[in-house]
Each structure stands twice: as structure tokens, then as C-alpha cells.
C-alpha positions in Angstrom: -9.2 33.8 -30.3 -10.3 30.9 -32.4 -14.0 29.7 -34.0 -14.9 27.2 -31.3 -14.1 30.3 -29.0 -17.1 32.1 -31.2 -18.5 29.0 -31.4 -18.8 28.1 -27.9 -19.7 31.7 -26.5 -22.9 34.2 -27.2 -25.3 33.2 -30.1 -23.5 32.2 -33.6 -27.0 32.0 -35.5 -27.8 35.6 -34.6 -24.3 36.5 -35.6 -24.7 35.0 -38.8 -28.2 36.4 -39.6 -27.4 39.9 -38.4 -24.4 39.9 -40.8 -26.7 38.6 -43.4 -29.3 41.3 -42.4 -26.6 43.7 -42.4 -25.2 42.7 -45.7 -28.2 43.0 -47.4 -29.1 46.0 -46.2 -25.9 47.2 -47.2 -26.0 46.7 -50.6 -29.5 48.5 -50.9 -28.0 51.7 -49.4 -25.3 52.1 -51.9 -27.6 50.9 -55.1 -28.2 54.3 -56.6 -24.3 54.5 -56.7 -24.0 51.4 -58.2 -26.9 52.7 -61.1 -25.2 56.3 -61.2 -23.3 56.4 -63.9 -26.8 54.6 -65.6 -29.1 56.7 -63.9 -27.6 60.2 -64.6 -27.5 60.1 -68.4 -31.7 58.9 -68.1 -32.0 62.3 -65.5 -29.8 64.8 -67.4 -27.8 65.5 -64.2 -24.5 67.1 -63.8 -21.6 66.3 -62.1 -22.5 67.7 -59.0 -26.4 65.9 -58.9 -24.8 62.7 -59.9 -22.6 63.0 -56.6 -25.8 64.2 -54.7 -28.0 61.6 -55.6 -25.5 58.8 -54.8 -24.4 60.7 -51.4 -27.7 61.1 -50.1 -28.6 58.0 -49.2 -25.7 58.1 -47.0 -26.5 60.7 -45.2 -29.7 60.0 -44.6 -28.8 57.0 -42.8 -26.6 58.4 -40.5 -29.2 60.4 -38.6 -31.7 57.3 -39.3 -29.2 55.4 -37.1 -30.3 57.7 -34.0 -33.5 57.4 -34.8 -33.3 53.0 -35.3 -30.6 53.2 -32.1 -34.2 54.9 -30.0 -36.2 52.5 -31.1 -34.3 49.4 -30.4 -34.1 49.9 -27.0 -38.1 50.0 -26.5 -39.6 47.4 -29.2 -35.8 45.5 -29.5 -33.3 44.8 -31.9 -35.1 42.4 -33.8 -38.8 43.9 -34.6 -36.7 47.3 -35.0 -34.9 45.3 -37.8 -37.8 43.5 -39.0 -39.7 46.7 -39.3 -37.0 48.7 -41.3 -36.9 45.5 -43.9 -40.2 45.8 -44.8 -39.5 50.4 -45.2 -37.2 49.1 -47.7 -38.7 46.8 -49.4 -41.7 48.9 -50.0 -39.8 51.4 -51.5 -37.9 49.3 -53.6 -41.1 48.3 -54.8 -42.6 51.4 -55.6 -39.6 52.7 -57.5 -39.8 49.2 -59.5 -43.1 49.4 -60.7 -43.4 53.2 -61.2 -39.5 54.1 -61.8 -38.1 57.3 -61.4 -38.7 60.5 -63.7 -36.3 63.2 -62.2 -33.7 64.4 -59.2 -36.6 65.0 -56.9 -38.0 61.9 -57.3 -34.5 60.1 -57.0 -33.5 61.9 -53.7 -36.5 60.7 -52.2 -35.8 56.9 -53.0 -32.6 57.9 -51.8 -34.0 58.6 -47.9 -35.7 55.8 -48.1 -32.7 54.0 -48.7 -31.0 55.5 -45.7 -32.8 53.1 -43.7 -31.2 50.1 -44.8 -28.0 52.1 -44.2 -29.3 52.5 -40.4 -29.3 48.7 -40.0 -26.2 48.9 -38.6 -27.9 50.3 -35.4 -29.4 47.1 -34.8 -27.6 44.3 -36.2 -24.2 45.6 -34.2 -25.5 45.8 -31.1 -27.7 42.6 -31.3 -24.7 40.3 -32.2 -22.2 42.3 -30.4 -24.2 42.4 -26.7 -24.0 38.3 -27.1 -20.5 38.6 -27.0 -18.0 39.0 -23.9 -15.6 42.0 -24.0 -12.3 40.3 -25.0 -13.7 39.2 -28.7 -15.6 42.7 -29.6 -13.3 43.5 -31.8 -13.8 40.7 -34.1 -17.2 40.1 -33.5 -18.5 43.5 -34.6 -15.8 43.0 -37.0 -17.8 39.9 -38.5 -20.9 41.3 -38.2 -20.1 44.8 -39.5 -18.5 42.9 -42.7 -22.3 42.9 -44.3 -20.3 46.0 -46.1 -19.4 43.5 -48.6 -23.2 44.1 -50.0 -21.9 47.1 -51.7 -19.4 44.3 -53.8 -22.4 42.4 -55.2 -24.1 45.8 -56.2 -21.3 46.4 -58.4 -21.0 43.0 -59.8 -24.8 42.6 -60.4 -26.6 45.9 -61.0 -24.9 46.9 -64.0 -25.5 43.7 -65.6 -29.1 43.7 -64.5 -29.4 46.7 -66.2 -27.5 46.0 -69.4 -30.2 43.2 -70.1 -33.5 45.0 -68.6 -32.7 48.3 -67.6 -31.4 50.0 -64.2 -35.2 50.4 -63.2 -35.3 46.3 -63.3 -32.9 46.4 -60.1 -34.7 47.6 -57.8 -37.2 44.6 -58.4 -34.3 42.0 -58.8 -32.9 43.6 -55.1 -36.3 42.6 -53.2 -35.0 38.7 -54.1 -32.2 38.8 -51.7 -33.9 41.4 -49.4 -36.6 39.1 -48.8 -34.6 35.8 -48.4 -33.0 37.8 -45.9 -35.9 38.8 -44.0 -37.1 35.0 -43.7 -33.8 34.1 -42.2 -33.5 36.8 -40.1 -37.0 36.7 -38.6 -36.6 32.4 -37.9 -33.2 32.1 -36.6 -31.6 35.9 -34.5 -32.2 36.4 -30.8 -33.1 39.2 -29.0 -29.2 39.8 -26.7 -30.1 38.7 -23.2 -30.0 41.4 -20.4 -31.5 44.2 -19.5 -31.0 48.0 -21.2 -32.1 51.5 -20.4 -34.3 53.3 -22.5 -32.1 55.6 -24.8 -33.9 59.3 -25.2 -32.3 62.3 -26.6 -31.0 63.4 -23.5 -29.2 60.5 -23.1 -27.1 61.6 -26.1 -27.0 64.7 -25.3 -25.1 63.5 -21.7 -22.9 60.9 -23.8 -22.0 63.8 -26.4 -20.9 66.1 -22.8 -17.6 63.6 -22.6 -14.8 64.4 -24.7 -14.0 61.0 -25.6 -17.6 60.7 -27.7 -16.3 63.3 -29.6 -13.2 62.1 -30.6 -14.6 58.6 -31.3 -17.6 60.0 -33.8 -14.4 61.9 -35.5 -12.1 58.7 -36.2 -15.6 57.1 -37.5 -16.4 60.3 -39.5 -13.2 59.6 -41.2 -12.7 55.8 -41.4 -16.0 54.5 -42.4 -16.8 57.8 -43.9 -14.1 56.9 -46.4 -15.0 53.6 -46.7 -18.5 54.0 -48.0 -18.3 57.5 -49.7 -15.4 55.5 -51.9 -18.0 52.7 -52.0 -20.7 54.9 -53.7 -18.6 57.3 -56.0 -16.7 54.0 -57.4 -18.9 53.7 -60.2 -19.5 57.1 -61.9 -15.7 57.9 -61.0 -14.0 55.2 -63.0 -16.6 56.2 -66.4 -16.0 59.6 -66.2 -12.3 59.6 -65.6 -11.7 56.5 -67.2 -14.1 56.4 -69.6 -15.3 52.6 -69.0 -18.6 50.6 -69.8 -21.0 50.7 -67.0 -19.9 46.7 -66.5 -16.5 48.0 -66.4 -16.8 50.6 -64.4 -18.5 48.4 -61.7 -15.8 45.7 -61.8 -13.5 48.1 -60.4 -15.4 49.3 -57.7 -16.5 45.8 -56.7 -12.1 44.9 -57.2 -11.6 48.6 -55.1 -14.4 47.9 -52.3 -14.1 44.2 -51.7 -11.1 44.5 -49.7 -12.4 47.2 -47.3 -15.2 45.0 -46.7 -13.3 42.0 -45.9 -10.8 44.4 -43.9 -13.1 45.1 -41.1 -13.1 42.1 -39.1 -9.5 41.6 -39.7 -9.0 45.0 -38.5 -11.0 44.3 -35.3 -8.8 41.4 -34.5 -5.5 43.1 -35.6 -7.1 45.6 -33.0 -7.7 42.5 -30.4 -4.3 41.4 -31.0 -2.2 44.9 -31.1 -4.5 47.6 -29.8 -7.0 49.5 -31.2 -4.8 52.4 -31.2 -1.7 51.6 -32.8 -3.9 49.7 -35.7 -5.2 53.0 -36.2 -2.5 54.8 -36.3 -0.9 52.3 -39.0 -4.6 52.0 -41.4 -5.0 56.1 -40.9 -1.8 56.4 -42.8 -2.0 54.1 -45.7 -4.8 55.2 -46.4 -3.9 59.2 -46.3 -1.1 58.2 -48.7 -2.7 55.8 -51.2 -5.2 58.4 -51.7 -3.2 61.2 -52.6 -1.6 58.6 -55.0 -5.2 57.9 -56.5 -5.7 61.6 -56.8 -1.8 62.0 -58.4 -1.9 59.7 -60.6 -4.0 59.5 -64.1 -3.4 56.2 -64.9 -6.0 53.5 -64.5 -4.0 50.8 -63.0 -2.3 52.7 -60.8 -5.6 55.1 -59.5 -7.5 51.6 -59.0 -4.4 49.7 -57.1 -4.1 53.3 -54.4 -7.9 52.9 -54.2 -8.1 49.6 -53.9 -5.3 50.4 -50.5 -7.1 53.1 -49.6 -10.1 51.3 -49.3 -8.5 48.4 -47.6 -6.7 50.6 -45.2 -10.3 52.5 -44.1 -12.4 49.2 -43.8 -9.4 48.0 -41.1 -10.1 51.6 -39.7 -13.8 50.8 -39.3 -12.8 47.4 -37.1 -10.2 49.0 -34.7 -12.3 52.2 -33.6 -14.9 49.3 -33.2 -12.7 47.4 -30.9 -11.8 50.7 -28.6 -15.3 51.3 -28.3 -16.8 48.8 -26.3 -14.0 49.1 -23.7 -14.3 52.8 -23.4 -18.4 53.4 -23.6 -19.5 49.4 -21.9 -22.7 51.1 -20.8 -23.2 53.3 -23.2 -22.2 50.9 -25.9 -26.0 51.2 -28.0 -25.9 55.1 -27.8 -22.4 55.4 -29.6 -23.2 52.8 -31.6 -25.9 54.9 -33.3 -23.7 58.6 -32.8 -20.6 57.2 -34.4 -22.3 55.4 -37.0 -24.1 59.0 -37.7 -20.7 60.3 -37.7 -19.4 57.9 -40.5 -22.6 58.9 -42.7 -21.5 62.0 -42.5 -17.9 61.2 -43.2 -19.4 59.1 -46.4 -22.1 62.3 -47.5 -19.2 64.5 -47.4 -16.8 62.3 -49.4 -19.5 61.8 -52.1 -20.0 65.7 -52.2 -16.2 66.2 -52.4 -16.1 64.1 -55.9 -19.2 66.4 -57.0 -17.6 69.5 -56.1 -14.3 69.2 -57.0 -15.4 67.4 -60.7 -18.3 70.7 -61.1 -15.9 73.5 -60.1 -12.6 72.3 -60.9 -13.0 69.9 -64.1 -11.4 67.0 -62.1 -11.3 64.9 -59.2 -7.5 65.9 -57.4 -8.5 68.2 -54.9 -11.8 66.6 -53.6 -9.8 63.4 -53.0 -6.4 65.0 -51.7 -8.4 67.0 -49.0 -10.3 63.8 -47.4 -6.3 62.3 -47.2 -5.8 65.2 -45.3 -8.6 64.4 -43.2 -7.2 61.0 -42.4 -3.8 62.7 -41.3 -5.7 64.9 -39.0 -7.2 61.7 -37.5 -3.6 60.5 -37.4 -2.7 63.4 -35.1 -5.8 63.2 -32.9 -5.2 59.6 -32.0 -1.5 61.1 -30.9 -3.5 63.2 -28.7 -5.2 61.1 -27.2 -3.5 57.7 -26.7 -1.1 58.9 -23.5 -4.5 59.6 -21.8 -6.7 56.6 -23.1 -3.8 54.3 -21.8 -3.6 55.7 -18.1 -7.2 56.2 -17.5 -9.7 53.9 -19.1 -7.2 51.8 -21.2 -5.6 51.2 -17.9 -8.1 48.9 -16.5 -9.6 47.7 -19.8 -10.5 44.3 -20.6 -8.3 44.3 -23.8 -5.5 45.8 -25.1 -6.2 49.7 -26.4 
């Protein structure tokens, strides 16, 4: 596949604004771990808080993405998006002009958040339901690549906050949310056909089939590493490493930028290859670069297996992406929303691991080593699985699994 083939098929300016959308959004749901290591000292909260506050957001957008997933299918994609944007903003707003005094009041900001992490229930399917089966893998590569948002909030919210302070940045994040919303609003497209009303018995019947099962776990693990790295970046590389608040970001923007960028180039690795195989290959780099990370106290070396690791998981995100569509066609907007729960999940638990592991143990090792050995267990699920995906489904897919 080429650009004039996305050029010349489905709707390129609701692809670019839903990745714009997306992006945004993005980079609002993992603030607070961008501010931790800012925020924590102003709260008085211990290891295990500062994991909680930065995790929570996370979570709270996975089961938000069930709730966005419901409502796109009866107002549509676009007001469902539209409506969320202006959740966030208002919140961002009231935490600018009143700021935030303790845990509680921090946690809460952070639900609120979890609605810009549920985006991704709308601006996937919206861009990828333009989009004919053979080029899903990139496609809701390119869209889902609005994960570089969590890049800038490394690169900019420290620095905000070294001149005006961290509450500043949740004022200076309305600039780009709004520009955003403009964009978004003038130029994306509601997908054309029609779709069945989603209710919770619909997921209920898609969570009956095995396969859903399997395909929420891969997620759990791939994106779930992906953005639980993404928000314990910041406060991992000043404790253990003892940088600035601008350092410490630097890092995390240098260790997440590549699993950004790794999703659509994981989707059309997955095009190219299969989606399985490319799993199998991204599952295991990235099992082994973290228990590097988690071996080795030095920073150089931690960063370079984290900056792998990341990689690795982001690639993740774009292959289970490119099975999807081929295996759940019709029920491509309900998984959407249940695997994207699923990789909340994965990212809530991740963020808790670093707590836990830092509160109980006095250091980071055996948080980190057990979510490799997550990835290994999705290593041997997919070898489960694969013999049966090819002869049944895979068999008379539309692309290469």
C-alpha cells in the first residue's frame, strides 16, 4: 500500500482530524503523569499515591470507552467526540482556575481525564469504517498514532511549570485542545453506512466467543504497557535517577516517542507479514528489554531497554489492530471499545505495579519484571491460538493474519 492508495480511498480529512482529535486527547489523559513528579511533592504523597494518581486516569478511561463506544452508535462518532472535548475542557478549566489542594481532589481530575483517554472509541472507528479491509492495519495504525500526545506532555509540561507552575498547564493544555476542536468540528465525516445500536447485551454476546477474550488479553498487555510506561516515565527517572523535572521528562518523551510512532508501522508490518507473527516478534522484545530496564541500574542502559520496550509495545498495539477488523467485521465498534477497556486496564495495572513494588519493596525490579512476564504469557497465547485463527477465520480473511 502507498499514500495515493489512502489518498484515493475513504475520507483523508477525517483521518487526519481524528488523529489530531486523538492526539490531543491523548496527551490530556496522561498530563497528571507528566506533572507527577511536580505534583506529589505540592500533595505530600507517597510512592504508592504518586503511582495512583497518575494510573487513574487510565483506568478510568478504559471503562469510559464502553460507555463513548454506546453512545457513538446513537448520536455518532462526531457529536460523541465533540461532546467529550468540551467534558475535558471544562475540567481542565476548573482545575486551572481553582487548582488542586489534595489526593481526593486530584483523583477526581483524574476521571475526568479518562474521557479524553476514551476518545479512542470514536476517532478509531470513525476513520477506520472509511477504510476498506486490506489497509486497516495502517489506517487505525495512523489514526491510533495521536499516542504521540503523551511525547509533547513530556516535552512541554515541565517547562510550563518550571516558569509558572504545574497548575499553569492545565490552562496552557485548553490552547491545543481547543484548536483541536475547531478542526475537528469543520473538516471529519460521519463513516457512511449503516450500524446497529450497541447495548450491553450486545457485549455481553461478543464477550460469549472466545476469540474476544483472547483479543482484550493481547491489548491488556500491548497497549497496557505502552501507556502505563507512558505515565510512570516521569516520576520513575527522578526517583531512580534523581533528575530535574525537565530531565526527567526528556527521557520519557526520548522512551515514549518511539512507541508512538511504532503503531502504524506495526499495523503495516502487520499488513505486510501477518498480524500474528508481528506479534509474536514485538511480544518478545519487549518481555526482554524490560527485564533489562528492571536489571540494570544504570541510566543509559534502563532508558535505551525502555526506550525498546516501548517501541516493541506500540508495534504491539498496531498488529492486534490489524487482526481485529478481519476477525470481528461486524462487531468491529463493540471490540473496539472492550479491547480498548482491556488496554486501560493493562496501563492502570502497570502504573500500580511501579507504586507497589517502589512502597513495599524500596525499588522498582519486581513491579517491572512481572509485566515482562506478562508479555511472555501473551507470547504463549498467540501459540495457542494461531493454528486455529489460520484454518477458520484467517482462512478466508481479506488480509494476511
Amino acid at each position: 500500500m502507498n499514500w495515493r492508495d489512502l489518498r484515493n480511498n475513504g475520507h483523508w480529512p477525517t483521518l487526519v482530524t481524528s488523529f489530531l482529535y486523538f492526539d490531543v486527547s491523548f496527551m490530556v489523559w496522561t498530563l497528571l503523569g507528566a506533572l507527577g513528579a511536580l505534583i506529589a511533592p505540592t500533595l505530600q504523597l507517597n510512592a504508592d499515591q504518586k503511582f495512583l494518581m497518575v494510573s487513574l486516569p487510565i483506568l478510568a478511561g478504559a471503562f469510559l470507552r464502553i460507555a463513548l463506544s454506546l453512545l457513538v452508535d446513537r448520536i455518532g462518532t462526531k457529536t460523541t467526540g465533540l461532546i467529550a472535548q468540551l467534558v475535558v475542557m471544562t475540567s481542565l478549566a476548573v482545575a486551572w482556575k481553582f487548582g488542586i489542594a489534595n489526593l481526593t481532589q486530584a483523583l477526581w481530575l483524574g476521571v475526568a481525564l479518562g474521557l479524553a483517554g476514551a476518545s479512542f472509541a470514536v476517532a478509531l472507528p470513525q476513520s477506520g469504517r472509511w477504510y476498506p479491509p486490506h489497509m486497516q492495519g495502517v489506517v487505525l495504525g495512523l489514526a491510533g498514532a495521536g499516542n504521540i500526545g503523551v511525547v509533547i506532555d513530556h516535552l512541554a509540561a515541565p517547562r510550563i511549570a518550571a516558569l509558572w507552575g504545574w497548575q499553569t498547564v492545565f490552562g496552557a493544555a485548553l490552547v491545543p485542545l481547543a484548536l483541536a476542536f475547531v478542526l475537528y468540528a469543520l473538516f471529519s465525516k460521519e463513516p457512511p453506512g449503516e450500524f446497529k445500536r450497541k447495548t450491553l447485551s450486545d457485549y455481553g454476546r461478543v464477550l460469549g466467543e472466545k476469540d474476544a477474550h483472547w483479543f482484550c488479553f493481547f491489548y491488556t498487555i500491548s497497549f497496557g504497557g505502552f501507556v502505563g510506561l507512558a505515565t510512570a516515565f516521569a516520576i520513575y527517572f527522578s526517583d531512580q535517577f534523581h533528575l530535574k523535572p525537565v530531565q526527567a521528562g526528556e527521557m520519557a518523551a526520548f522512551c515514549t516517542l518511539v512507541g508512538a510512532l511504532g503503531r502504524p508501522y506495526g499495523g503495516a508490518l502487520a499488513d505486510k507479514l501477518g498480524g500474528i507473527r508481528s506479534l509474536s516478534v514485538f511480544y518478545s522484545v519487549a518481555a526482554v528489554a524490560m527485564v533489562v530496564a528492571a536489571l540494570f541500574v544504570n541510566l543509559w542502559i534502563c532508558g535505551g531497554a525502555f526506550f525498546v520496550a516501548s517501541g516493541a509495545f506500540g508495534m504491539c498495539n498496531g498488529s492486534v489492530f490489524q487482526l481485529l477488523p478481519q476477525r470481528f467485521a461486524k462487531d468491529i465498534s463493540l471490540m473496539t471499545g472492550l479491547v480498548g477497556c482491556g488496554g486501560g486496564i493493562g496501563g492502570f495495572l502497570l502504573g500500580r505495579l511501579f507504586g507497589l513494588s517502589k512502597q513495599y519493596t524500596g525499588n522498582y525490579t519486581s513491579g517491572i519484571i512481572f509485566f515482562a512476564g506478562l508479555a511472555l504469557v501473551a507470547l504463549a497465547g498467540l501459540f495457542l491460538v494461531k493454528k486455529r485463527w489460520r484454518t477458520t477465520w484467517g482462512a478466508t480473511a481479506q488480509a494476511r493474519i
